[in-house]
C-alpha positions in Angstrom: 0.0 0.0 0.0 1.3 3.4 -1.1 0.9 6.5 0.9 1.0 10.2 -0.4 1.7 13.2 1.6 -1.3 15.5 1.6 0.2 18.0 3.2 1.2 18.9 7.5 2.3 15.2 7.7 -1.3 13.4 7.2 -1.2 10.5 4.5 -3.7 8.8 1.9 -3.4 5.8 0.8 -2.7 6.3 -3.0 -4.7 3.6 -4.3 -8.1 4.4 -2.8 -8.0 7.9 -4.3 -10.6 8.2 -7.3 -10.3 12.1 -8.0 -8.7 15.0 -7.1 -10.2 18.2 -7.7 -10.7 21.9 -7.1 -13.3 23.4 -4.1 -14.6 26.0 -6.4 -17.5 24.4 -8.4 -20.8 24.4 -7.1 -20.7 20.5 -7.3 -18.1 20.2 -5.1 -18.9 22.5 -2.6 -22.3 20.2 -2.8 -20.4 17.3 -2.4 -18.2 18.7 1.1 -21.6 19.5 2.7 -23.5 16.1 2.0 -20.3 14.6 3.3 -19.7 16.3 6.9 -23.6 15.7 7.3 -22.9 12.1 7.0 -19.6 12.2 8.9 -17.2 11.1 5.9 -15.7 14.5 5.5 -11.5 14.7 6.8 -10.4 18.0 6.6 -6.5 18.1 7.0 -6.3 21.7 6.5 -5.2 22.9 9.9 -7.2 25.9 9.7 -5.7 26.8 5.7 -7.7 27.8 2.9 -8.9 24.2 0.8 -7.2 23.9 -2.3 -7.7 20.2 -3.1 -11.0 17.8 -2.4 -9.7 14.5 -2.6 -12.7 12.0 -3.0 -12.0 7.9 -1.8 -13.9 4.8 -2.9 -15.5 4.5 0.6 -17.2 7.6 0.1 -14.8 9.8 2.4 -14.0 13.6 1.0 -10.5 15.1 2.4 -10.1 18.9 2.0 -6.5 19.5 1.5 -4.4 22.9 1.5 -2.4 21.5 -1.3 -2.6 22.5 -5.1 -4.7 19.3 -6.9 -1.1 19.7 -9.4 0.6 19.1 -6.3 -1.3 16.2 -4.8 -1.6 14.7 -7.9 2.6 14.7 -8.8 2.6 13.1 -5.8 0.5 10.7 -6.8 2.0 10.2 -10.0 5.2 9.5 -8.4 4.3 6.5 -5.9 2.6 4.8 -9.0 6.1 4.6 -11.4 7.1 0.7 -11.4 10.2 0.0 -8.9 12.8 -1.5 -10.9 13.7 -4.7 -10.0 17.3 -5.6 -9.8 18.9 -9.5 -10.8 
């Protein structure tokens, strides 16, 4: 299991991450609210303006203070192919 830094220390596993997008739609911002009402809402912020919603195949939403470019380089990085060595 592969783990990406989503900024302040606090990790998501890279593999149950379906999208990463921006706060500003009107969808998303939907999307936050109907997610703290049902308690699947992570907001690892620390008190920061939200940059990036990442959404999970369980349904949970984490707000992040991270560019979605950022978290997603990130992202692309823990998924190259280790080389394997003979």
């Amino acid at each position: 299991m592969k783990l990406i830094n989503i900024g302040f220390g606090n990790m998501v596993a890279a593999g149950r991450i379906i999208a990463i997008v921006s706060p500003e739609s009107a969808p998303i911002k939907r999307i936050m609210r109907e997610s703290e009402d049902k308690g699947l809402l992570v907001n690892a912020t620390y008190g920061r303006r939200t940059r990036a919603v990442l959404i999970t195949d369980s349904g949970h939403i984490i707000l992040s203070a991270l560019q979605p470019e950022t978290v997603a380089h990130r992202l692309d990085e823990t998924e190259e192919p280790e080389e394997e060595y003979e």
